[in-house]
C-alpha positions, 0 to 999 in steps of 0.5 A, a space after each residue: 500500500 503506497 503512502 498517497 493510498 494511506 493518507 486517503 484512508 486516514 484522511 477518510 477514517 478522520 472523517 468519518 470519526 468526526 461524524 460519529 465519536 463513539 459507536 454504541 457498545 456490543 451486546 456482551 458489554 451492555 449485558 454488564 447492565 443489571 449484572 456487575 453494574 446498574 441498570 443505569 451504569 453505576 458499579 454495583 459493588 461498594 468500595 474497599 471498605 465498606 463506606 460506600 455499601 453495594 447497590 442493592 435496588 435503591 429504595 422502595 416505592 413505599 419508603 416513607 410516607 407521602 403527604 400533599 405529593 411531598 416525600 417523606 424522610 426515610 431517614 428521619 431522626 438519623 444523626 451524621 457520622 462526623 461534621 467537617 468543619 474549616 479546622 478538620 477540612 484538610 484531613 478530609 481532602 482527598 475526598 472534598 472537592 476544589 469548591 467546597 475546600 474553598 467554601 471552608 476557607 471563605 466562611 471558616 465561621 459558619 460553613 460546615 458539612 454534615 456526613 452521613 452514613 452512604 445509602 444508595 437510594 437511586 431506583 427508577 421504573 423497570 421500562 427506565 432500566 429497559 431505555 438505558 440499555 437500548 441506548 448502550 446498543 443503539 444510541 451513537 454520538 453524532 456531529 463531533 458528539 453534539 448530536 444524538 443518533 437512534 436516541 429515539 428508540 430510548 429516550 433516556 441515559 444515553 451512554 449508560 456506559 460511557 467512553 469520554 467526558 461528553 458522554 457522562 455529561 450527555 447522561 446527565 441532560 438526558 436523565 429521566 425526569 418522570 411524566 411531564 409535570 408542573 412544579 412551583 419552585 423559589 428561588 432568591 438571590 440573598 445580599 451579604 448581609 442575608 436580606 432577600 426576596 423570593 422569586 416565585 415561579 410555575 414550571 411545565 415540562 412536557 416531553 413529545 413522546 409522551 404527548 398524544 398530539 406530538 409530531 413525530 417528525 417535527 419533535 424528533 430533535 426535542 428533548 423537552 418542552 418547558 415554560 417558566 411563569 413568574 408568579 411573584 413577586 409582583 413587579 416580575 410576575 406574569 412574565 413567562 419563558 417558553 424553551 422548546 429543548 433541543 437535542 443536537 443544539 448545534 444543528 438545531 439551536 435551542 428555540 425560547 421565547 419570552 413574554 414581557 408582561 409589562 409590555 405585553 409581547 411575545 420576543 424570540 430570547 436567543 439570549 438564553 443559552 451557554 452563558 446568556 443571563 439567568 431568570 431572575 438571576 441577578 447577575 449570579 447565574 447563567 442560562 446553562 447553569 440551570 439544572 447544575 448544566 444544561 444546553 448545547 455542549 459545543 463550546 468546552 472540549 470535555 476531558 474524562 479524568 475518572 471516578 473518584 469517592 466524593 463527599 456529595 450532597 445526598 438524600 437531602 430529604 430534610 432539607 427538602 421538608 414542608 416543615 421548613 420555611 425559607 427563612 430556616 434554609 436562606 442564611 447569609 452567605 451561603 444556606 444553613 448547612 445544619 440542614 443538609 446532607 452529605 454522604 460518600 458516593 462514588 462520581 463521575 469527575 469532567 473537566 470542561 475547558 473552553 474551546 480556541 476561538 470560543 467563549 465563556 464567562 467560564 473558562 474552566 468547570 469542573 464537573 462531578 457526576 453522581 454514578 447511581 443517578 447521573 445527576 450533576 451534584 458539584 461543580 467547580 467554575 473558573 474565570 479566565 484567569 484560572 481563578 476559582 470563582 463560583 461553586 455550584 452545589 446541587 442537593 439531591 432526594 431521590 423520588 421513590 414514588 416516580 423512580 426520579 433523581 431531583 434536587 431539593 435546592 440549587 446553590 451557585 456560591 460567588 467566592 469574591 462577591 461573597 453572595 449566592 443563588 438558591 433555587 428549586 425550593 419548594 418547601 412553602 408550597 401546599 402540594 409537591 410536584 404534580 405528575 398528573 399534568 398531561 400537557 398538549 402541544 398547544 401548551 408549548 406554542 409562542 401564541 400561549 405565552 399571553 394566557 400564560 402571562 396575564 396578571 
């Protein structure tokens, strides 16, 4: 074979890798699902010593009572194991991350993590487990991993066997989520000095293939349908963001439109995507840092560093209590952690850098990815100085009555302005999320946002 001969090949092997990265993995390997690992990929077996147990099915649908649709607490009167503090941090290192080292180091006084003992809860239905392993044999990346091909025959966790770092990350924005719901959620943006308002707002989420009305042809690049009305407080409310979420962003970018109340008009809001500001944000958070991280991953390249035993907010059900009032969570500088959780689980590490000739308020995140659940649960920010700049946090309930991995509360910690947003509150609610809501496509069309939005 002459050199001209090889080169074309090569040239010809190159070409066809950057439209297809990675290849689902053959039958022997995604028999590996449900048998030494998960159903959903984690390891099945706990670690060396015992501190991380096996996974042994996750929790029941009946582990604790329900009440107005709010899940009770399993693990109700269970006291932790040890408390880190700023003075034993650094014992403890090798198993905290960069953010909440830092995190000890910015509020010595008042920050603290209380560690429980590790419970692997995750369980989700039996046709979830069923999806991830039709996507570890069908679902190939496409369009330099941006893309998603033969995903449809699943719908969710795309690369329940991950290769690379886009893969863990493509995980988490496919997770299961449940049936399409709404959800009243709080949010607020708390000055130094701890004051704050909360931003009240109703969120629907609707995905295609399970709307009756959905075009198959139309949504098979849809990912979710979602609108956000703010209902409080009252100069804000009746303002209402509408996103029609796609797979393959870059071939299809992101569709939002949002309704200024004020004004009475429906405008197309390209604005919210990569680092576009947030709703209600304050300047404290970006449009892809909702949900942790979500939107089109074209501007990082993604570096799989390995898995790693983290200390991780987990089963956060105390903190996602009806019980509490926001003014029990919401303190100065960052929540009160007397109320949270955390415990050693097993993740996933990412790290995004931001690729030549594009560009990010973030040059850096690094990413830490639950193995049981694939939801995102720590990740670090870093300006383009190489600076650590904001931590986000994200407290884990996992929903034993819909089989889901959801968040109790969503920090983003500002370590030079000393402030911080909290969303995904719903504890002052009178009901928990309602998965009885069986939107049509109507609901998700430009010319609904005025109804949506009238005060």
């Amino acid at each position: 074979m002459n050199t001209r001969t090889m080169m074309h090949l090569g040239t010809l092997t190159f070409s066809l890798l950057a439209g297809s990265v990675m290849a689902a993995v053959g039958p022997e390997e995604a028999a590996t699902l449900g048998t030494t690992l998960t159903p959903l990929g984690g390891e099945k077996a706990g670690n060396a010593d015992g501190s991380i147990p096996a996974w042994t099915g996750g929790l029941k649908s009946n582990a604790a009572p329900v009440q107005n649709d709010f899940i009770g607490n399993p693990f109700d009167g269970e006291k932790p194991q040890f408390i880190i503090t700023a003075a034993t941090a650094e014992q403890y290192k090798d198993k905290l991350t960069a953010g909440q080292l830092a995190m000890f180091k910015r509020y010595p006084d008042s920050y603290r993590m209380p560690v429980y003992k590790s419970q692997r809860t995750a369980s989700a239905p039996q046709s979830v487990y069923d999806a991830a392993k039709s996507s570890a044999l069908n679902t190939v990346a496409v369009n330099n991993g941006y893309g998603l091909k033969d995903f449809e025959k699943s719908h969710y966790y795309a690369f329940p066997i991950p290769k690379n770092g886009l893969e863990v990350v493509w995980n988490h924005l496919t997770r299961y989520r449940g049936t399409s719901f709404i959800q009243h959620l709080a949010q607020a943006t708390p000055q130094v000095n701890g004051s704050y308002t909360i931003v009240n707002i109703e969120q629907s989420a609707g995905f295609p293939w399970q709307m009756k009305d959905a075009n198959p042809e139309k949504s098979a690049n849809i990912l979710f349908y979602a609108k956000q009305t703010v209902t409080a407080p009252a100069r804000m409310a009746g303002n209402v963001l509408l996103v029609h979420e796609t797979i393959d962003q870059v071939k299809d970018p992101r569709m939002a439109w949002a309704y200024n109340a004020g004004q009475r008009r429906v405008r197309r809001a390209p604005q919210v995507a990569y680092d576009g500001p947030g709703t209600a944000a304050d300047g404290l958070r970006v449009a892809d840092q909702n949900d942790m991280y979500n939107g089109a991953p074209d501007r990082y390249d993604w570096k799989l560093i390995g898995k790693k035993e983290v200390y991780i907010p987990y089963n956060n059900y105390q903190l996602f209590s009806p019980q509490l009032k926001y003014a029990d969570i919401i303190k100065p500088g960052h929540l009160n952690q007397d109320l949270t959780r955390y415990e050693l689980h097993r993740v996933w590490e990412v790290e995004a850098t931001v690729r030549p000739n594009e560009r990010n308020i973030y040059a850096k995140r690094r990413m830490y990815f639950d193995e049981d659940t694939w939801a995102a649960v720590e990740i670090d920010h870093y300006d383009s100085r190489g600076q650590l700049w904001r931590v986000g946090e994200g407290f884990l309930i996992n929903d034993y009555v819909q089989g889901t991995a959801n968040y109790a509360a969503i920090t983003v910690y500002d370590l030079i302005a000393g402030r911080y947003i909290v969303s995904n509150l719903q504890n002052e609610n009178k009901r928990g999320q309602d998965y009885s809501y069986r939107p049509t496509m109507t609901d998700f069309t430009p010319a609904a946002l005025r109804n949506a939005g009238i005060r």
